[in-house]
C-alpha positions in Angstrom: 5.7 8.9 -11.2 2.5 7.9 -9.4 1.9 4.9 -7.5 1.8 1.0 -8.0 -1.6 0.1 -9.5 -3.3 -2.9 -7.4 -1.9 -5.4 -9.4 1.5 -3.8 -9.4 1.1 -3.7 -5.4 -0.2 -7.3 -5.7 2.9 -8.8 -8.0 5.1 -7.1 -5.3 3.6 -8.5 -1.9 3.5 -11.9 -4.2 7.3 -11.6 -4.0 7.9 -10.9 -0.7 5.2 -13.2 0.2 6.9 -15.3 3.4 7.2 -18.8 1.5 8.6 -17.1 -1.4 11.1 -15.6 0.7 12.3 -18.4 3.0 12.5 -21.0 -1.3 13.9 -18.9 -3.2 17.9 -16.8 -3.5 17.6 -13.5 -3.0 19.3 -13.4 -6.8 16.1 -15.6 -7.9 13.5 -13.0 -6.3 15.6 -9.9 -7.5 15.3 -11.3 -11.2 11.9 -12.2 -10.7 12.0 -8.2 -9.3 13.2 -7.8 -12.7 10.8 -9.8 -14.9 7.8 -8.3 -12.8 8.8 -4.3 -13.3 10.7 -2.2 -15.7 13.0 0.4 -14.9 11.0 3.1 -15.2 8.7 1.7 -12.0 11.8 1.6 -10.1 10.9 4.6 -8.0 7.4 3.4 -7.3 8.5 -0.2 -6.2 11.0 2.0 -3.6 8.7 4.0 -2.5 6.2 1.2 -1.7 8.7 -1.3 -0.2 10.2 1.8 2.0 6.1 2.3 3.1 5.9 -1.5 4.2 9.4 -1.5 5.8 7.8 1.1 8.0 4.9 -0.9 8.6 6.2 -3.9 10.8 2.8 -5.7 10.5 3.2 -5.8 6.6 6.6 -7.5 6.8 6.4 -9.3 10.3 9.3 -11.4 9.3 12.8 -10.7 9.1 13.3 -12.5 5.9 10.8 -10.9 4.1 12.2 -7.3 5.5 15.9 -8.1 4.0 14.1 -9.2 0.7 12.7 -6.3 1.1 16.1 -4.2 1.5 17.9 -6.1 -1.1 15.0 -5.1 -3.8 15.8 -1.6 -2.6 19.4 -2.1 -2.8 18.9 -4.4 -6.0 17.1 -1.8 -8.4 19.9 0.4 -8.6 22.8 -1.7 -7.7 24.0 -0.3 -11.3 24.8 3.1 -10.3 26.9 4.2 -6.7 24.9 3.8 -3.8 25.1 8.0 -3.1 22.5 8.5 -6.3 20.4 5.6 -5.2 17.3 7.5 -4.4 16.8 5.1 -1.2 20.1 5.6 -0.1 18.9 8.0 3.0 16.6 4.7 3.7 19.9 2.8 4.3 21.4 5.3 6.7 18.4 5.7 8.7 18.4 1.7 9.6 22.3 1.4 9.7 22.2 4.7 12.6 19.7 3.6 14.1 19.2 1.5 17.1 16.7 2.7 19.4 14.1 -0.2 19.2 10.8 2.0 18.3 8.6 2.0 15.3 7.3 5.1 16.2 8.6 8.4 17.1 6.0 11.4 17.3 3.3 9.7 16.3 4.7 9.0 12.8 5.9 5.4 11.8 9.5 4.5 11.4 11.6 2.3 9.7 12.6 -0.7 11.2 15.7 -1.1 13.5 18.0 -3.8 12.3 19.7 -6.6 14.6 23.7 -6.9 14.2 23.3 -9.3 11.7 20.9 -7.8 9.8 22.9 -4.1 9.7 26.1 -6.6 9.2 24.0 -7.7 6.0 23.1 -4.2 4.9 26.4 -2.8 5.2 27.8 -5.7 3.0 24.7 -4.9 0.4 25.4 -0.9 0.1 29.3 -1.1 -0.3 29.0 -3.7 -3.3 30.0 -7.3 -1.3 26.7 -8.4 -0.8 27.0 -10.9 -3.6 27.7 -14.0 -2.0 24.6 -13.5 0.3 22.3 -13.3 -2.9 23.0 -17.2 -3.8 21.2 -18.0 -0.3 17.7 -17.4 0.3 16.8 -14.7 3.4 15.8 -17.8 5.8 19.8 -18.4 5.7 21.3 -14.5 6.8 
């Protein structure tokens, strides 16, 4: 499995990157997703967008932590959300609403606003679809 190379890590932070997020559909960035990593890197894309999701610094914006989401969401929208491996990830931020980062020391996920768990809970039971025409700026 491993990790995302630098490039890799660089192709994905280019995606997420805050004007990228606020011009483009969330549909456009998942297919650009797409182009940018094969299904087999799945896993390692999930695993690094869960570690900047719990870094609030690395996503300061909430548009680039939905993008962020959907991607999660996105990579495995063809299977039921109980065997996305991320599906504990979605859970965690739709249970919990304590406003801290950090708990024991150890970083957390981010806490969603209404409208972002609103969005989230759309994404994960399969009516997300109309949100993907719009870019993050508009959720």
């Amino acid at each position: 499995m491993g990790m995302l190379s630098s490039r890799e890590l660089g192709q994905l932070l280019h995606l997420l990157d805050n004007e990228m997020v606020n011009k483009h559909s969330l549909e456009s960035l998942c297919t650009r997703l797409h182009q940018s990593f094969n299904k087999q890197d799945n896993f390692k894309v999930g695993t690094a967008l869960v570690t900047l999701l719990q870094h609030a610094d690395l996503l300061p914006k909430p548009a680039q932590k939905l993008a962020a989401i959907t991607f999660l969401y996105d990579m495995y929208k063809s299977d039921h959300v109980s065997l996305n491996p991320f599906a504990p990830v979605f859970i965690h931020m739709l249970n919990t609403v304590d406003n801290s980062y950090e708990e024991n020391g150890h970083t957390q996920l981010p806490v969603l606003n209404p409208s972002e768990r609103q969005y989230v809970t759309q994404l994960v039971a399969g009516q997300g679809k109309e949100f993907s025409k719009n870019s993050c700026y508009y959720l």
